[in-house]
BALO-151642 format. One record per residue (C-alpha): residue in three letters; z, x, y. Coordinates in steps of 0.02 Angstrom, whole numbers, padded with zeros to 5 digits, always signed. Last residue first. Layout:
BEGIN
ALAZXY;...
# end
This chain:
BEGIN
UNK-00665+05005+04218;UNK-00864+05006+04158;UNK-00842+05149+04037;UNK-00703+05060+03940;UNK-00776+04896+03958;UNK-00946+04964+03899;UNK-00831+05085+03739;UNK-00757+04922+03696;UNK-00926+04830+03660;UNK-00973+04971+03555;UNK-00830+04976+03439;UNK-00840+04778+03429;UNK-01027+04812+03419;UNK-00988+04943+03263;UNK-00866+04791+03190;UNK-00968+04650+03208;UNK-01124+04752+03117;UNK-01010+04804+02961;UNK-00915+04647+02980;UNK-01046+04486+02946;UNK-01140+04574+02797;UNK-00997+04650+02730;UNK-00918+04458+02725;UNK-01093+04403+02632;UNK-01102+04542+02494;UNK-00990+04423+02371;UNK-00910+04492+02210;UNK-00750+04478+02298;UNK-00655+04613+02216;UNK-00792+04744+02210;UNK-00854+04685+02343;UNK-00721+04749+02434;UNK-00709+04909+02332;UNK-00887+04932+02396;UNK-00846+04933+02609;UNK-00690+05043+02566;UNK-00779+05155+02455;UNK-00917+05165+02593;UNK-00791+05208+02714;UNK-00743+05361+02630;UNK-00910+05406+02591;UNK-00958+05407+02763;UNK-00822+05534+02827;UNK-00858+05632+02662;UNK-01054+05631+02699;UNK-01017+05672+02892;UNK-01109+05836+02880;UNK-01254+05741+02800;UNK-01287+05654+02983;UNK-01462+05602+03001;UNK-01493+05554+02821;UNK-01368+05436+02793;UNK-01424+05392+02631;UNK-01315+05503+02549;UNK-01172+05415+02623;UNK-01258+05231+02540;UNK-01291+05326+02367;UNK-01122+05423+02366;UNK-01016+05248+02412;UNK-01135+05148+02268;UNK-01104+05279+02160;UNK-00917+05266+02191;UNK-00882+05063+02183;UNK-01033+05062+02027;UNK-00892+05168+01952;UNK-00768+05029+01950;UNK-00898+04866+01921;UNK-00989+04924+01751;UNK-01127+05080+01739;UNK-01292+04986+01704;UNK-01241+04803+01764;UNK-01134+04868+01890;UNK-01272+04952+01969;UNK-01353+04795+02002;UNK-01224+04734+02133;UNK-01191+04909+02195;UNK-01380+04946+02247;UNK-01441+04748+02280;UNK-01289+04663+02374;UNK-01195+04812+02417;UNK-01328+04944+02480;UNK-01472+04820+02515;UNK-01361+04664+02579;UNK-01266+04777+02672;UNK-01404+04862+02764;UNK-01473+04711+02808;UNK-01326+04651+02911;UNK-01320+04838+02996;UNK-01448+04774+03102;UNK-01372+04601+03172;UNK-01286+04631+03338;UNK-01432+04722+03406;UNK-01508+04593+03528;UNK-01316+04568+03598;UNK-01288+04755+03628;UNK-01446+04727+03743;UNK-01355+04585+03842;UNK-01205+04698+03855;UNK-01320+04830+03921;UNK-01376+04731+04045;UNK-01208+04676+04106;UNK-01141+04831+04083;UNK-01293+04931+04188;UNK-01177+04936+04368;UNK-01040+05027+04253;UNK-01146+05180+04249;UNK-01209+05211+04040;UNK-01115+05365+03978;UNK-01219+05431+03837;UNK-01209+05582+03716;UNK-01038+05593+03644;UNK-00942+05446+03652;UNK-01014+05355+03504;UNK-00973+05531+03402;UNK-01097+05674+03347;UNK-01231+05666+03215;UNK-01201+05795+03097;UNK-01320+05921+03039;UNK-01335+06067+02849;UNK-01347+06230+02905;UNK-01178+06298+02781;UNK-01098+06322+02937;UNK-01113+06141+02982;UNK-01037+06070+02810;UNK-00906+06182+02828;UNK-00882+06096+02984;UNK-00882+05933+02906;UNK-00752+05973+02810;UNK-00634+06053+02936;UNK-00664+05899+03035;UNK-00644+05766+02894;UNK-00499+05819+02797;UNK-00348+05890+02910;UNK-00382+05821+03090;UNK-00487+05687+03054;UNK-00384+05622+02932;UNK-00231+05639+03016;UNK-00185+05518+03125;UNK-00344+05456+03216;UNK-00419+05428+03053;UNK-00273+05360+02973;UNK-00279+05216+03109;UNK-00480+05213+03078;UNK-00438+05184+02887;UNK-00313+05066+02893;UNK-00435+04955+03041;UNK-00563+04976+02913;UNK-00449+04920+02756;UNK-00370+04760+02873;UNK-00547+04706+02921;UNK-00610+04748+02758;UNK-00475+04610+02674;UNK-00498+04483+02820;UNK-00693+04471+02778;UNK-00647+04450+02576;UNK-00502+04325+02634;UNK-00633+04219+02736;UNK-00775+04220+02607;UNK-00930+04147+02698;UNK-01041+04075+02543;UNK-01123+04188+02430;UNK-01257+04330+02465;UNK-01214+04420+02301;UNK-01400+04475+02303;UNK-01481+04415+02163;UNK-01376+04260+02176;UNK-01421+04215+02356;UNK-01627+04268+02304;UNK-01609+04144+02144;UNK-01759+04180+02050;UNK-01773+04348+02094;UNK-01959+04412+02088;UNK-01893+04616+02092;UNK-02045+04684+02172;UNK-02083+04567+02306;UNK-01881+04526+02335;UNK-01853+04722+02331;UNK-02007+04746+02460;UNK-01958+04604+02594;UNK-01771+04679+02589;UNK-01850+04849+02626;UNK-01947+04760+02784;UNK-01757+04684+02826;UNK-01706+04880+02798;UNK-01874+04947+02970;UNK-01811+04807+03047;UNK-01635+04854+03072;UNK-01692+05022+03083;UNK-01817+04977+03231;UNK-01663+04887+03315;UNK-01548+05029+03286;UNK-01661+05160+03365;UNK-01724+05063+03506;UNK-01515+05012+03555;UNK-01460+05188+03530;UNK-01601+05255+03636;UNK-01567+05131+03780;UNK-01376+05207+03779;UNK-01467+05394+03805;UNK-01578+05317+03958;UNK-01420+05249+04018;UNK-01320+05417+04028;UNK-01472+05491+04081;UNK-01478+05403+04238;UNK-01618+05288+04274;UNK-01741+05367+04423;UNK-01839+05477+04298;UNK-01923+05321+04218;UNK-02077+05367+04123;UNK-02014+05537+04102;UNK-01838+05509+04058;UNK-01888+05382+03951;UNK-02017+05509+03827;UNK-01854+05630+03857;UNK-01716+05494+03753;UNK-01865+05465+03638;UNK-01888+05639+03568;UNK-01739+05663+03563;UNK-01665+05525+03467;UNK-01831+05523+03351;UNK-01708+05609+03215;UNK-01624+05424+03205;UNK-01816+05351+03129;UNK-01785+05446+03007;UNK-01636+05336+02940;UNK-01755+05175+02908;UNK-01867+05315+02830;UNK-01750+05316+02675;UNK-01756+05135+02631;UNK-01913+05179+02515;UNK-01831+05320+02425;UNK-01687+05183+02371;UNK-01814+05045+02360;UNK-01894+05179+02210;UNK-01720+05242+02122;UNK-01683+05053+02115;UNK-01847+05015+02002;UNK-01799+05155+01924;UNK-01629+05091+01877;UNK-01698+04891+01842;UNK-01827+04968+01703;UNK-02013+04982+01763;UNK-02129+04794+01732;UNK-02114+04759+01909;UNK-02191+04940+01964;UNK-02336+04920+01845;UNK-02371+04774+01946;UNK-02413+04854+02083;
# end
């Protein structure tokens, strides 16, 4: 392997970046999964069984990126593995400045976006025979008797999209800007990380969108860590609402 060590930083990137890409395969095992449960335990309702698919899909992707992690570190031999990755020290304004961006973005969502861009996108997307994953709400409506365990289980996933942030900002974007400079590193890095949402290419704009807001943050900050802490707060904020929603 060490011929992989001695390639230039790009291909180097090109190779993690194919390597991270069965992380998001392990989504397409949604259905697979959600009947294997309803089989070996026909008395849970399916509204539960789908919610217990979410959790084993996220946790094995969560693992599947910190194994990804393990590979860059093994092929890359960083000195300094916090300054190879951006991972400075918690960055209060650059965690306040993607809150206020992602809470922009979902109330422009919910205006108009959706309606006018995304949608009509995304169905031209769908025509064209390409798949979308379909909202949170769509799929699973766990009874309200479950929220305690499935708080607890909403708990055991609260890291996984940690790693995904240090991969895709810390490593992709971070090193990107060496080759390319900080301002289009901000857009390749978006089109890499949408791209690499594999089970839902329909939603690439969608995606894309919010990976611009997630790199344009680091783009100021220089520091991965505040990404690292919101992306996975925020989806089990989103998450966590949707339980006391479902449970009132």
């Amino acid at each position: 392997m060490r011929c992989l060590r001695d390639l230039p930083r790009v291909w180097k990137m090109v190779i993690l970046i194919v390597l991270s890409l069965p992380t998001n395969l392990l989504r397409f095992s949604n259905v697979w999964l959600h009947n294997a449960l309803s089989e070996l335990w026909p008395t849970v309702p399916a509204g539960e069984v789908a919610y217990l698919v979410f959790i084993a899909t996220n946790l094995l992707a969560g693992i599947s990126l910190l194994i990804v992690l393990l590979a860059v570190e093994w092929i890359e031999k960083p000195i300094s593995i916090r300054k190879f990755f951006k991972l400075g020290p918690l960055d209060w304004p650059g965690l306040g400045l993607i809150a206020v961006l992602t809470f922009a973005l979902n109330t422009l969502e919910r205006l108009f976006l959706r309606r006018l861009v995304f949608e009509p996108v995304r169905l031209f997307l769908l025509s064209r025979g390409l798949w979308g994953g379909p909202s949170l709400e769509v799929g699973f409506q766990p009874p309200h008797h479950y929220i305690p365990l499935n708080l607890v289980l909403l708990i055991l996933v609260l890291w996984v999209e940690a790693p995904e942030e240090i991969f895709f900002r810390g490593y992709v974007q971070n090193h990107l800007q060496e080759i390319k400079g900080p301002n289009i590193a901000v857009f390749l890095g978006a089109a890499i990380w949408s791209g690499w949402h594999i089970f839902a290419p329909a939603e690439f704009l969608r995606i894309f969108v919010y990976g611009l807001s997630l790199g344009f943050v680091f783009r100021l900050r220089q520091n991965s860590t505040p990404l690292a802490i919101w992306h996975p707060v925020s989806n089990r904020l989103l998450m966590f609402a949707y339980l006391v929603r479902a449970s009132a």
